[in-house]
C-alpha positions in Angstrom: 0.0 0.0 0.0 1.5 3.5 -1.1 1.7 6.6 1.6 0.2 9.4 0.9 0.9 12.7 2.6 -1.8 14.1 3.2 -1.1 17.3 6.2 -1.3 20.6 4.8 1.5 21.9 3.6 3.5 24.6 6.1 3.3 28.1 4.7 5.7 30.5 5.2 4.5 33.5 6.8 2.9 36.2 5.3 5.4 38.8 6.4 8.2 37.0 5.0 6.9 37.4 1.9 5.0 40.6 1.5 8.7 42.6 1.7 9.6 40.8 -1.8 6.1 41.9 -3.3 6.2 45.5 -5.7 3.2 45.3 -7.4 3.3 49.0 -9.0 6.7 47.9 -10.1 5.0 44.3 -11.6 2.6 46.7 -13.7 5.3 49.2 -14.6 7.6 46.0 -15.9 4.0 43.9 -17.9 4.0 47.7 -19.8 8.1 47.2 -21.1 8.2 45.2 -24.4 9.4 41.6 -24.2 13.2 41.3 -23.0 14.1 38.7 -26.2 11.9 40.4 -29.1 13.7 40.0 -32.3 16.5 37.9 -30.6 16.8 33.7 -32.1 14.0 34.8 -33.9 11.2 34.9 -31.1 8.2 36.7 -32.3 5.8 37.7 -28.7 2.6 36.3 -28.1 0.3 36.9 -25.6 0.0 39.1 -23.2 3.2 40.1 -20.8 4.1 38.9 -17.6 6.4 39.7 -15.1 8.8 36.4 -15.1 10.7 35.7 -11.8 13.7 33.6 -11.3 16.1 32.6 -8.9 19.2 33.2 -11.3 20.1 35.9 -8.6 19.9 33.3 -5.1 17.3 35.6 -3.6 14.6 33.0 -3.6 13.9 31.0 -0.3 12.0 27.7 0.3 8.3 28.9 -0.6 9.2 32.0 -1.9 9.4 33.8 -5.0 12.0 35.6 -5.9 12.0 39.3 -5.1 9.5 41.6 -7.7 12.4 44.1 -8.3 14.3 41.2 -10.2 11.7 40.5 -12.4 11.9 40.9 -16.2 8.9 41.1 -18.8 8.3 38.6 -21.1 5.0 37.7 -23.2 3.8 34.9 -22.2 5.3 32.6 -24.8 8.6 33.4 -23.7 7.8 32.9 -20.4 6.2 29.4 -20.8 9.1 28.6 -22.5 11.4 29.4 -20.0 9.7 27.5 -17.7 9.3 24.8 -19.8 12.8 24.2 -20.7 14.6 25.6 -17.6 16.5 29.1 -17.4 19.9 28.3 -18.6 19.1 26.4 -21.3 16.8 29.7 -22.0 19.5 31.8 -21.6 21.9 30.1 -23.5 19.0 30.1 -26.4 18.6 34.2 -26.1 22.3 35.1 -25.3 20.5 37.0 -22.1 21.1 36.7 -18.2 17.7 37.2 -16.4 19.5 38.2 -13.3 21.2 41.3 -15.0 18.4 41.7 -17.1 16.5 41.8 -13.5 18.2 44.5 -11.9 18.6 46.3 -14.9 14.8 46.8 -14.8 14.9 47.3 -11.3 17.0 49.9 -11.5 14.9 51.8 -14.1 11.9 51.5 -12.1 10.1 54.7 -11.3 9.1 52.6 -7.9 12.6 51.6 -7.0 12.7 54.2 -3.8 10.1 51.7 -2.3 12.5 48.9 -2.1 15.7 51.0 -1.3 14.9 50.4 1.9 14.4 46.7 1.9 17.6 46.7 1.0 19.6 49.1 2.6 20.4 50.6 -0.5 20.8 54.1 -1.3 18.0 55.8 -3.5 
């Protein structure tokens, strides 16, 4: 007979994670065109998203990575990167998502909010 698990699973509290959360800069970033139009021949579809990934080793067990390291990406891109993992996606694009990330963080007209999650000057 096979065990099954079947506790809830432990969250992580909500504190923990609302410091990583930007939403205005999320909706600033879905507003940026697609960071690999053009490049292997990718052509967008769908809408954009704000892709997250933890190329830069700020993600923690249940949690997403911080917002302000997001990129945007339609939603094919995206699903592909997903799909077939982020460094065989960057290798494909010639990009790095985590310079990409705080490249776009640093041009974000919200960045003062998470200057002082960081520490960091504004």
């Amino acid at each position: 007979m096979i065990r099954v698990n079947t506790r809830p699973r432990h969250q992580n509290s909500a504190r923990a994670d609302k410091e990583r959360r930007f939403p205005q800069h999320l909706q600033w970033l879905r507003g940026r065109p697609c960071l690999i139009e053009g490049r292997a021949g990718h052509t967008c579809s769908g809408k954009m998203t704000a892709s997250h990934s933890d190329a830069d080793g700020s993600k923690g067990m249940g949690l997403k990575s911080h917002d302000f390291t997001a990129v945007p990406l339609c939603f094919a891109a995206h699903d592909e990167k997903d799909r077939i993992g982020l460094r065989t996606w960057e290798a494909r694009y010639g990009v790095n998502h985590a310079e990409a990330g705080r490249a776009y963080g640093s041009k974000s007209p919200h960045k003062g909010r998470w200057a002082d999650v960081l520490g960091a000057p504004r």
